[in-house]
VOKE-784975 format. One record per residue (C-alpha): residue number from 1; x, y, z. Coordinates in Angstrom, 3 decimals. Example, Ala and Ser with C-alpha at 12.3 -4.5 7.8 and 13.67 -1.06 7.14 Angstrom:
residues 2
<atom><pos>1</pos><X>12.300</X><Y>-4.500</Y><Z>7.800</Z></atom>
<atom><pos>2</pos><X>13.670</X><Y>-1.060</Y><Z>7.140</Z></atom>
END
This chain:
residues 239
<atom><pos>1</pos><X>-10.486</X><Y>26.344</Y><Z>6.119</Z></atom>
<atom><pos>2</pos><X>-10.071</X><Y>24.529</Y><Z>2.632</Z></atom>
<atom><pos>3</pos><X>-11.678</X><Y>21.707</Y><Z>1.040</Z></atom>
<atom><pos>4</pos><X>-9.971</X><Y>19.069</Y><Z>-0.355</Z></atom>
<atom><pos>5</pos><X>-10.565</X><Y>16.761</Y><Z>-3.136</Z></atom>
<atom><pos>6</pos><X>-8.677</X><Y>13.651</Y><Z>-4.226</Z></atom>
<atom><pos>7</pos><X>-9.288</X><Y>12.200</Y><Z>-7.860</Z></atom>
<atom><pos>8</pos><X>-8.757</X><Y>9.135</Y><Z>-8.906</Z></atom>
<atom><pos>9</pos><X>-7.834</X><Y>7.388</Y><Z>-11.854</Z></atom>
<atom><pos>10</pos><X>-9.466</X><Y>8.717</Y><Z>-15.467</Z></atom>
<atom><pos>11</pos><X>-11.075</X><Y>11.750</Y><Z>-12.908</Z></atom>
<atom><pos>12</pos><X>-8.402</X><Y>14.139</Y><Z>-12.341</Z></atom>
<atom><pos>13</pos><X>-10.035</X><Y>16.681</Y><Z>-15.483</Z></atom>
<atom><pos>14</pos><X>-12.211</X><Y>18.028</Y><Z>-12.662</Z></atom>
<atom><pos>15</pos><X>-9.032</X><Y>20.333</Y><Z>-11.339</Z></atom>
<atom><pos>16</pos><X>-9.398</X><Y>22.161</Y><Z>-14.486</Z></atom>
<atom><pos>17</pos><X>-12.580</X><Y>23.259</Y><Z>-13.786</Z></atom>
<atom><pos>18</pos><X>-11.241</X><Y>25.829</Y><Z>-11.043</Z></atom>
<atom><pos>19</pos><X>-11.238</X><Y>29.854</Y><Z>-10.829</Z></atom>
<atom><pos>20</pos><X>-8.033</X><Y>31.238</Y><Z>-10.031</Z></atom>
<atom><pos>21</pos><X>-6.381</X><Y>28.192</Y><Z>-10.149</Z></atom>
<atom><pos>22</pos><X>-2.566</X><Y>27.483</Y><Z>-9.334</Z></atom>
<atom><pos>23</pos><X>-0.615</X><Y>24.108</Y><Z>-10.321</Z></atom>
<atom><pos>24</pos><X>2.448</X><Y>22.340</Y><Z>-9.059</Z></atom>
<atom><pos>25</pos><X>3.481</X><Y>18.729</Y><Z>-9.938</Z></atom>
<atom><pos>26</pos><X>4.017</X><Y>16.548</Y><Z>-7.054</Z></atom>
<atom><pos>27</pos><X>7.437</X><Y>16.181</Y><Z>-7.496</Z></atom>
<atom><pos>28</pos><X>7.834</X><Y>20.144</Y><Z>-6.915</Z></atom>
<atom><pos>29</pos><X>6.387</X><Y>19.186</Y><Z>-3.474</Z></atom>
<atom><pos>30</pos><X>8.457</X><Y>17.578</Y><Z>-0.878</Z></atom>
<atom><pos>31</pos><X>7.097</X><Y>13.831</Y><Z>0.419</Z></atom>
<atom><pos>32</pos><X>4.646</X><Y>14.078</Y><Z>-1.719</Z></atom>
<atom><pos>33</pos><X>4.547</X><Y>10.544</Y><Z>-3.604</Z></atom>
<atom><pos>34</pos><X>4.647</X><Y>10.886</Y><Z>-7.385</Z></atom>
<atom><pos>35</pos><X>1.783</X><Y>9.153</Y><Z>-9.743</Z></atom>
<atom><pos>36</pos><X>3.125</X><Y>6.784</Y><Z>-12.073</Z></atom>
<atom><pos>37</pos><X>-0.470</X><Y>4.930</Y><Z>-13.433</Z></atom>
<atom><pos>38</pos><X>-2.069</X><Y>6.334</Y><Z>-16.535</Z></atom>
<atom><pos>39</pos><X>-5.061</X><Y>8.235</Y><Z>-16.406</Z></atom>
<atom><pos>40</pos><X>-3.320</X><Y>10.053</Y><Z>-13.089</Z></atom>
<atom><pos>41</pos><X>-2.166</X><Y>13.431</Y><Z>-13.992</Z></atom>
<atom><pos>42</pos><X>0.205</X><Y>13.984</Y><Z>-10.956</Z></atom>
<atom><pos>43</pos><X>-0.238</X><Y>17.763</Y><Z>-9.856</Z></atom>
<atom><pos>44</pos><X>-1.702</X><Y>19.614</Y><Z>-6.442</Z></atom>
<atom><pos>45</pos><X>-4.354</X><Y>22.480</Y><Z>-7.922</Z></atom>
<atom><pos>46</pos><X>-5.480</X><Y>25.228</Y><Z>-5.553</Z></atom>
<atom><pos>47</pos><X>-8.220</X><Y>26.995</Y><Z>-7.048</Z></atom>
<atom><pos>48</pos><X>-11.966</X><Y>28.423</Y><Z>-5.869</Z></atom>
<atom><pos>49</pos><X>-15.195</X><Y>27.097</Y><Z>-6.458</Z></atom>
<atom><pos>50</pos><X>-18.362</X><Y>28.982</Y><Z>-5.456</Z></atom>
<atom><pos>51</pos><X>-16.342</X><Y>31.671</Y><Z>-3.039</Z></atom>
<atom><pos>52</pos><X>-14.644</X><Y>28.831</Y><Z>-1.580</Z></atom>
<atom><pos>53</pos><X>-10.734</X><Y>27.895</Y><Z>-1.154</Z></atom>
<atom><pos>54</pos><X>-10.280</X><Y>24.401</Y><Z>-2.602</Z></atom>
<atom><pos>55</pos><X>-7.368</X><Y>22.113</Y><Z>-3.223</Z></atom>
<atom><pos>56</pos><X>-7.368</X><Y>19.215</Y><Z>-5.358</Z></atom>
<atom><pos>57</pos><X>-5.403</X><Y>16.322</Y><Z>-5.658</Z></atom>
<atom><pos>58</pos><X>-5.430</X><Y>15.318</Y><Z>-9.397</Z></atom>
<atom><pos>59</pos><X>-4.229</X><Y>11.764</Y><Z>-9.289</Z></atom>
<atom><pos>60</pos><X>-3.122</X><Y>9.572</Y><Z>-6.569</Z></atom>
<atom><pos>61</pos><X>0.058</X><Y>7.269</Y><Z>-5.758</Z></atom>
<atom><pos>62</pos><X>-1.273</X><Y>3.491</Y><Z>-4.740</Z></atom>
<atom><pos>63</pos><X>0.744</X><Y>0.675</Y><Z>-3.076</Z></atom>
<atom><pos>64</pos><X>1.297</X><Y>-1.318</Y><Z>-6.020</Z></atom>
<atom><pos>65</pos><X>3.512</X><Y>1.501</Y><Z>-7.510</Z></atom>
<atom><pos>66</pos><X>6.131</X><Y>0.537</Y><Z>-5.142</Z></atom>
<atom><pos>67</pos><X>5.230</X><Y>3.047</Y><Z>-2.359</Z></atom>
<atom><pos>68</pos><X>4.288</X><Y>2.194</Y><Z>1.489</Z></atom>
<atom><pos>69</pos><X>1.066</X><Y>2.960</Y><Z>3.225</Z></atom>
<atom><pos>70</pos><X>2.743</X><Y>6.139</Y><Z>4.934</Z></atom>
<atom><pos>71</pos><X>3.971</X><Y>7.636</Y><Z>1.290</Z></atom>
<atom><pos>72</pos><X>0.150</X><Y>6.737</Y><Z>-0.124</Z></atom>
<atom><pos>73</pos><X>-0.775</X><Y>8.427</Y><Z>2.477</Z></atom>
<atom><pos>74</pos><X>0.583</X><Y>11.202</Y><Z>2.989</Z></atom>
<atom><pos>75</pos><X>-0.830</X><Y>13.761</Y><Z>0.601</Z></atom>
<atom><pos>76</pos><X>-3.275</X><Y>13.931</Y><Z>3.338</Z></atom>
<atom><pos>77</pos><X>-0.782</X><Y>15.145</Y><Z>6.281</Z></atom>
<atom><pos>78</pos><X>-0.369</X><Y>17.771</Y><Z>3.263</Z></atom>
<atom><pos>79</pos><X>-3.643</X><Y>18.840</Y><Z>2.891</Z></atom>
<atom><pos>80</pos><X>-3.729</X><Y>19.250</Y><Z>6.813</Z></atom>
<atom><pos>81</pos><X>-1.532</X><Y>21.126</Y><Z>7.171</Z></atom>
<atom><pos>82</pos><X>-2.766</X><Y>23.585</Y><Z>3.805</Z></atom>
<atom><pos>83</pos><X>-5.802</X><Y>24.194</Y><Z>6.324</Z></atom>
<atom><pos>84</pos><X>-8.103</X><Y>20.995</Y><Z>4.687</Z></atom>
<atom><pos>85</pos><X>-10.539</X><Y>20.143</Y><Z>7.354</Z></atom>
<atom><pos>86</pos><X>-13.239</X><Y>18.503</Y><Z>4.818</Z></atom>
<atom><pos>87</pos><X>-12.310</X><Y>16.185</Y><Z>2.210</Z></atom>
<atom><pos>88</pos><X>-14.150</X><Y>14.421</Y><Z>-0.906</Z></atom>
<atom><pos>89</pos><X>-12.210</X><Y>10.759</Y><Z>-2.056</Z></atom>
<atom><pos>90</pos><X>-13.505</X><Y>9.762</Y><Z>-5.340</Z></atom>
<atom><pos>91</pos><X>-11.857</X><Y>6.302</Y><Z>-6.995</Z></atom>
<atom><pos>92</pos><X>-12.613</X><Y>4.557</Y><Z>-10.316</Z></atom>
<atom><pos>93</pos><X>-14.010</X><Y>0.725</Y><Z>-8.511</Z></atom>
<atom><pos>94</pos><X>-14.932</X><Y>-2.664</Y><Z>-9.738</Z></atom>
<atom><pos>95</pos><X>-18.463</X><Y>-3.523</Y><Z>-9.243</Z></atom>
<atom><pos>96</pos><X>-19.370</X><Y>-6.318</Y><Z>-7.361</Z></atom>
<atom><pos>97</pos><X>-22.760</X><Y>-5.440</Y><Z>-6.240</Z></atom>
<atom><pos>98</pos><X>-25.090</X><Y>-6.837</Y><Z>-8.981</Z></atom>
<atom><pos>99</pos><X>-27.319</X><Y>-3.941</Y><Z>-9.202</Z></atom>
<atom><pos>100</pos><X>-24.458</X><Y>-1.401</Y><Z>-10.322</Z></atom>
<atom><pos>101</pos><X>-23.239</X><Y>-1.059</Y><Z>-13.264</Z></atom>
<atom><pos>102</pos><X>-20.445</X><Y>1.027</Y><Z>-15.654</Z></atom>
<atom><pos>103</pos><X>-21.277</X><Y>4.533</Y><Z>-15.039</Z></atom>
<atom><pos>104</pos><X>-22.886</X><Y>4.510</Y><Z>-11.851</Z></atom>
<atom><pos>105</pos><X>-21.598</X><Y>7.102</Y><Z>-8.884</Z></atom>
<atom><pos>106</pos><X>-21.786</X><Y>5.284</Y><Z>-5.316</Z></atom>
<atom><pos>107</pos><X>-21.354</X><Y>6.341</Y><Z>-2.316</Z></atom>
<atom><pos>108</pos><X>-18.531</X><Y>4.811</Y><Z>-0.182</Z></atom>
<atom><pos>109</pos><X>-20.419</X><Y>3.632</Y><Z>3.273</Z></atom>
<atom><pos>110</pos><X>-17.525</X><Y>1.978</Y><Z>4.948</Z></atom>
<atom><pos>111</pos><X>-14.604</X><Y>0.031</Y><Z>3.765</Z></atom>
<atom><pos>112</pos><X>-12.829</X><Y>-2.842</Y><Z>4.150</Z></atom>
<atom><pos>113</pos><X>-9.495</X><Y>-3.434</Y><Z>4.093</Z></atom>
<atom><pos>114</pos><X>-7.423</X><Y>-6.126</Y><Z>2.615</Z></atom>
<atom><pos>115</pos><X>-4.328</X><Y>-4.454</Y><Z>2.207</Z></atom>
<atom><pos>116</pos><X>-2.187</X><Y>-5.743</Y><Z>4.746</Z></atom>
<atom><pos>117</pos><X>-1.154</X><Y>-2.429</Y><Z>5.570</Z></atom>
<atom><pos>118</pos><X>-2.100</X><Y>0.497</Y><Z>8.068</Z></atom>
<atom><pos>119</pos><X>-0.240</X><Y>4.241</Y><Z>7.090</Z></atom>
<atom><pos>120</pos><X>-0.575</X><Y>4.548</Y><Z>11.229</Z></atom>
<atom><pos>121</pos><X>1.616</X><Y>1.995</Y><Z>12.348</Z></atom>
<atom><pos>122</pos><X>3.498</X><Y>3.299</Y><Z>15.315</Z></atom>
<atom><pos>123</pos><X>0.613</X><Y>5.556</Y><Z>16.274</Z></atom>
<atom><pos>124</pos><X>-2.131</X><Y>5.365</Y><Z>18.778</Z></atom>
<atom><pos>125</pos><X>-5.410</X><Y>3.611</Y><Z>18.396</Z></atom>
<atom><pos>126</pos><X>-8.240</X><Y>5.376</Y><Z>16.407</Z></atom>
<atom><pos>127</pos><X>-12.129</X><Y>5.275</Y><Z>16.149</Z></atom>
<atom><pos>128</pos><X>-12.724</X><Y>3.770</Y><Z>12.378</Z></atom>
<atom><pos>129</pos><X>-16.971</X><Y>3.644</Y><Z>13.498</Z></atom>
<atom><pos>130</pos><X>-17.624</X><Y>6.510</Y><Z>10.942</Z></atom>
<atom><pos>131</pos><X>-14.584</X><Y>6.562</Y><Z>8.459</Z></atom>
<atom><pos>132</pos><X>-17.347</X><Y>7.792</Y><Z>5.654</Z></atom>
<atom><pos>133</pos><X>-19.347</X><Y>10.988</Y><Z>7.403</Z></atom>
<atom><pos>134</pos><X>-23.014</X><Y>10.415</Y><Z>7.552</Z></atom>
<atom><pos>135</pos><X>-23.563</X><Y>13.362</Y><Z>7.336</Z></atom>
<atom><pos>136</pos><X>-21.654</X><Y>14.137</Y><Z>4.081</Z></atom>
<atom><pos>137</pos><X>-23.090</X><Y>11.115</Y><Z>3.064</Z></atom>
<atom><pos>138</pos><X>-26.847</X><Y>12.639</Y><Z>3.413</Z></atom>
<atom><pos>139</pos><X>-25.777</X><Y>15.884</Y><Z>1.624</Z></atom>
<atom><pos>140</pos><X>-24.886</X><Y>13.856</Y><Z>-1.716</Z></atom>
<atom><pos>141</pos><X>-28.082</X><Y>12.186</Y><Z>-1.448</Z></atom>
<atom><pos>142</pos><X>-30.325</X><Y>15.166</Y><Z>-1.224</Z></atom>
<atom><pos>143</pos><X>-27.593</X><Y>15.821</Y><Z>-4.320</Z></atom>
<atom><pos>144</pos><X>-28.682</X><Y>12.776</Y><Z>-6.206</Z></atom>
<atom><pos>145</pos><X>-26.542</X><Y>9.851</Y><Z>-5.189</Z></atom>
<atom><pos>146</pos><X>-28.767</X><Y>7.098</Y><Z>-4.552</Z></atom>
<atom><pos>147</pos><X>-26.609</X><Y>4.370</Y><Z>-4.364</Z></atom>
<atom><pos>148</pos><X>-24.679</X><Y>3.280</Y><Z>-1.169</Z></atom>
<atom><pos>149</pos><X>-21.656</X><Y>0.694</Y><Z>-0.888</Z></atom>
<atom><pos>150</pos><X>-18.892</X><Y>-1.104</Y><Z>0.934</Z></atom>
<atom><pos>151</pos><X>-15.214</X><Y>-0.614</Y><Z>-0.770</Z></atom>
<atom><pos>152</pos><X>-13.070</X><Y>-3.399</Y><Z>-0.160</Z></atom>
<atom><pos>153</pos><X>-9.586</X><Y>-2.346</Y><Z>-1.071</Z></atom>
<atom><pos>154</pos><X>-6.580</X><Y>-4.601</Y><Z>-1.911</Z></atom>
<atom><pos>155</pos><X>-2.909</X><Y>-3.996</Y><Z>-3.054</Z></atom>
<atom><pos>156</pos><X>-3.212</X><Y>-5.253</Y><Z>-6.507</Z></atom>
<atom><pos>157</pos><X>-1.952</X><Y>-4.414</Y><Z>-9.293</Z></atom>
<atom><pos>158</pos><X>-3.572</X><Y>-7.369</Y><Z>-10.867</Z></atom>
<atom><pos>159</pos><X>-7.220</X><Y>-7.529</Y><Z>-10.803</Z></atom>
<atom><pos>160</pos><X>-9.192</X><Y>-9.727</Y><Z>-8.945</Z></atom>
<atom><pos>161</pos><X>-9.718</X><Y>-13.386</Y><Z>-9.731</Z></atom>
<atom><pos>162</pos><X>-13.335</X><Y>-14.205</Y><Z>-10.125</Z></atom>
<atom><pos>163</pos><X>-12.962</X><Y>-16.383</Y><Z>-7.044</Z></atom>
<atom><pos>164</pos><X>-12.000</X><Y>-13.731</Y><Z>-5.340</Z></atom>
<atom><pos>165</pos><X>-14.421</X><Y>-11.438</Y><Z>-6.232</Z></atom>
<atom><pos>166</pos><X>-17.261</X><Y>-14.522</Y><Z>-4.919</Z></atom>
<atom><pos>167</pos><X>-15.433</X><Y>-13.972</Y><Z>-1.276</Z></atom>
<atom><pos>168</pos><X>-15.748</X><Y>-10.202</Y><Z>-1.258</Z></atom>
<atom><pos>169</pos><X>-19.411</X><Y>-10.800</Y><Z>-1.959</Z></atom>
<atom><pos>170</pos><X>-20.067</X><Y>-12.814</Y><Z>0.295</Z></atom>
<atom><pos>171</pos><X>-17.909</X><Y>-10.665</Y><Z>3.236</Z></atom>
<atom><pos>172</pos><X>-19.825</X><Y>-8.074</Y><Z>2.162</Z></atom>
<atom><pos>173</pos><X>-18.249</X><Y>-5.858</Y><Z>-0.306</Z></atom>
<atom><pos>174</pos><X>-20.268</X><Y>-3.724</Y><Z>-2.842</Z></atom>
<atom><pos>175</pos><X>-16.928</X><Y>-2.548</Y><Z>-4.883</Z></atom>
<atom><pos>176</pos><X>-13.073</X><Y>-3.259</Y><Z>-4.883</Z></atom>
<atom><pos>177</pos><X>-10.564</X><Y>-0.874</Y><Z>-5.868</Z></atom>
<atom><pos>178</pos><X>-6.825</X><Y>-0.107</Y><Z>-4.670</Z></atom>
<atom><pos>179</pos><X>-6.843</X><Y>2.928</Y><Z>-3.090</Z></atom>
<atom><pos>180</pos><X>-8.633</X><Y>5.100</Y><Z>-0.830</Z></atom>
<atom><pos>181</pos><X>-8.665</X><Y>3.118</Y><Z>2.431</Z></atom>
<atom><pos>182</pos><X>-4.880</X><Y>4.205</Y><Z>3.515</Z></atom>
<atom><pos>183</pos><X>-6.059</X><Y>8.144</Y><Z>2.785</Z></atom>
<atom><pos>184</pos><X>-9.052</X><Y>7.710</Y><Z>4.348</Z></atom>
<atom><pos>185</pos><X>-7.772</X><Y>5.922</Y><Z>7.801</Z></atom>
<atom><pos>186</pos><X>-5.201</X><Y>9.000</Y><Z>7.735</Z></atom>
<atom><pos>187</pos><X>-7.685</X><Y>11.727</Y><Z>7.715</Z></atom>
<atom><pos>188</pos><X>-9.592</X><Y>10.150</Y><Z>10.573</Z></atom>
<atom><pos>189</pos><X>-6.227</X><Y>10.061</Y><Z>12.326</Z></atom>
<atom><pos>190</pos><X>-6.287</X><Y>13.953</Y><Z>11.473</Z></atom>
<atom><pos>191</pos><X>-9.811</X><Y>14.454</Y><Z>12.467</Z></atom>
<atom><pos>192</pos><X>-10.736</X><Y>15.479</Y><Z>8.729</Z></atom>
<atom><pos>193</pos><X>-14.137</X><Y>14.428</Y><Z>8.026</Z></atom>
<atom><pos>194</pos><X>-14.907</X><Y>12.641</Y><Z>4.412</Z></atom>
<atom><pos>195</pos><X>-16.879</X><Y>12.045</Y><Z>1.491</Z></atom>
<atom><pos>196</pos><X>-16.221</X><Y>9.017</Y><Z>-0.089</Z></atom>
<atom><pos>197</pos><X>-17.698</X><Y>8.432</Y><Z>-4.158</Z></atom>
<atom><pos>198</pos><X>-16.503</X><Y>5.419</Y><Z>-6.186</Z></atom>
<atom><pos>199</pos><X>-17.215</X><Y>5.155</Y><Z>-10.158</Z></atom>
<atom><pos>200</pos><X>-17.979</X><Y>2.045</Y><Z>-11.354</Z></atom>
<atom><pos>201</pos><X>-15.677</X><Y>1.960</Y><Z>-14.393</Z></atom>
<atom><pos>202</pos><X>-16.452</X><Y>-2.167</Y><Z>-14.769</Z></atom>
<atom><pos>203</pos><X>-18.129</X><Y>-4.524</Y><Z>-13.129</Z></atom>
<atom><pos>204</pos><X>-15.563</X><Y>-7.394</Y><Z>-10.857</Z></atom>
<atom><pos>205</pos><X>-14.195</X><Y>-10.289</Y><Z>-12.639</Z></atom>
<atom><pos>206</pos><X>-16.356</X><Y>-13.266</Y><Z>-13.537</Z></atom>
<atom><pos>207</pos><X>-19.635</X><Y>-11.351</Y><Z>-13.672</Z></atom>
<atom><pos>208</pos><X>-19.302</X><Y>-10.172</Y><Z>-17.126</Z></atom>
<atom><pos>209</pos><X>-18.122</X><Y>-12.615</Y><Z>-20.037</Z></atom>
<atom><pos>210</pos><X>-14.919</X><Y>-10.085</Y><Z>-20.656</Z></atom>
<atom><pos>211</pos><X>-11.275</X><Y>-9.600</Y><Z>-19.710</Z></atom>
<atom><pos>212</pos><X>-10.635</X><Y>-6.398</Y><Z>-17.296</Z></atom>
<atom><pos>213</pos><X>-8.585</X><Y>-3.708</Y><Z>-18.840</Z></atom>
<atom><pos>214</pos><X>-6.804</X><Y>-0.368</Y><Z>-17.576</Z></atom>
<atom><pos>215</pos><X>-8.272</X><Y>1.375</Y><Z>-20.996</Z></atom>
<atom><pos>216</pos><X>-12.074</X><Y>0.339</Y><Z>-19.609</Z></atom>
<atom><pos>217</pos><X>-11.227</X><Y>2.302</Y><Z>-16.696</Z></atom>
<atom><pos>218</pos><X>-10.103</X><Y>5.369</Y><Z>-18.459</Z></atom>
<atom><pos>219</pos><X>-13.228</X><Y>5.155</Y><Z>-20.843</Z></atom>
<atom><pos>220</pos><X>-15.612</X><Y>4.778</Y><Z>-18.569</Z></atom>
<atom><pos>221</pos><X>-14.106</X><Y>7.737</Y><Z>-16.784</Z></atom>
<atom><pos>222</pos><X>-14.517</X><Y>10.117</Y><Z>-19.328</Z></atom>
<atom><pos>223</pos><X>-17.416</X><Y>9.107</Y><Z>-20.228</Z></atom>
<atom><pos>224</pos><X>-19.125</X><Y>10.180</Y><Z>-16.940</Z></atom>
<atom><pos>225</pos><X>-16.755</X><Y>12.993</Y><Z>-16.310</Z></atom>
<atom><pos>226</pos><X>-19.341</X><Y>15.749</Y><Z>-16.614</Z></atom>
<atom><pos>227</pos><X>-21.659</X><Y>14.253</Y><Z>-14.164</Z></atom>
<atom><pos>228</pos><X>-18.872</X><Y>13.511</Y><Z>-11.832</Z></atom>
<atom><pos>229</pos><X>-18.063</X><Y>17.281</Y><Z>-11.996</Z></atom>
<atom><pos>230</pos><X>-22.009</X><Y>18.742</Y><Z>-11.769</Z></atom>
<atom><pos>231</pos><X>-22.325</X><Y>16.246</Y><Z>-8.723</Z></atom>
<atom><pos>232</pos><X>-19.102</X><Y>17.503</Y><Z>-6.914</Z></atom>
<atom><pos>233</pos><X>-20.184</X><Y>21.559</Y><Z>-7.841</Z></atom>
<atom><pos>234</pos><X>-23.281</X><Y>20.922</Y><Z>-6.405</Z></atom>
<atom><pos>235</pos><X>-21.950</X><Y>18.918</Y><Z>-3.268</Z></atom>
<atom><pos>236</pos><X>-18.899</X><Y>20.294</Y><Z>-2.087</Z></atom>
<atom><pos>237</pos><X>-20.114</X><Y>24.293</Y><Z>-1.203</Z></atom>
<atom><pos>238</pos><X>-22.903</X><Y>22.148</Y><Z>1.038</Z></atom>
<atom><pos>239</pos><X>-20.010</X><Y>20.542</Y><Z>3.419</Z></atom>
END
């Protein structure tokens, strides 16, 4: 049994902290959808951490590239079938909750999503009561992650409008993003538990007197990189 881990945008570095590690670009794989946004590197890494077989993701694909839910999703059928039966999802998110802010690590709770889309069309019905593992959820907090969210997800690619972001407060959302929700309802399907983490790399439209950029994203990215990588050392030999 493997772990796998799926990085998202401005995160991917954390494949190069590996043993033994092996890479192949996405397009050498077969299905596999290929990452067009910057700060996604594009390439499957199989490496070892702590004595144990892990396989990361480094960079996602995401609906507004073009691709359907099924393609977005389907690095995870991948993973499946490369023996993953635990799986950490980390995303760079908008804040919405008022007491985060750029640089804070959060744990994904449950989601909600606004895609329009489901990768399982055509496929039976599926439990979605614990998409996030409460379990996995506890480990990161006896590893130091304190906070606790909702992710709403939607299709983008242009941000949200501050009245927008007013509704997904008030439905309930702690942080927005566009991705992770379509992976996530796959590995359910696959009966891979998982970890979800969102980086706040800028808090939602209209609550800061600034324009949202991709380059904030990136920034703020790098900028927490190192405890992004301490917190997934210390978490993922404890799943």
């Amino acid at each position: 049994m493997s772990v796998g881990v799926i990085l998202g945008s401005g995160l991917g570095w954390f494949a190069d902290t590996l043993e033994d590690r092996v890479e192949k670009p996405y397009s050498d794989i077969p299905g596999w959808p290929v990452s067009t946004a910057k700060g996604h590197a594009g390439k499957l890494v199989t490496g070892r951490l702590a004595d144990l077989d892990v396989v990361v993701a480094a960079g996602r694909a995401h609906l507004y590239e073009g691709y359907t839910a099924q393609q977005v999703a389907y690095p995870i059928r991948e993973l499946a079938w490369r023996g993953v039966t635990k799986l950490v999802i980390t995303n760079a998110a908008g804040g919405i909750n008022l007491s985060y802010k750029p640089g804070d690590l959060v744990l994904i709770s449950d989601h909600i999503n606004l895609m329009g889309v489901n990768p399982l069309r055509g496929a039976e019905f599926i439990d979605m009561s614990e998409a996030y593992s409460l379990e996995y959820r506890e480990i990161a907090k006896q590893a130091g992650v304190l906070k606790e969210g909702v992710y709403a997800a939607l299709p983008g690619p242009s941000y949200e409008t501050p009245a927008e972001i007013r509704y997904l407060r008030t439905i309930g959302a702690d942080l927005v993003g566009m991705s992770t929700v379509p992976e996530v309802i796959a590995a359910n399907h696959l009966g891979i538990k998982v970890l979800g983490i969102s980086c706040v790399t800028n808090m939602a439209a209209g609550i800061l007197p600034q324009k949202l950029t991709h380059a904030e994203v990136i920034e703020t990215g790098d900028r927490v990189k190192e405890t992004l990588a301490a917190l997934l050392r210390a978490i993922i030999p404890r799943l």
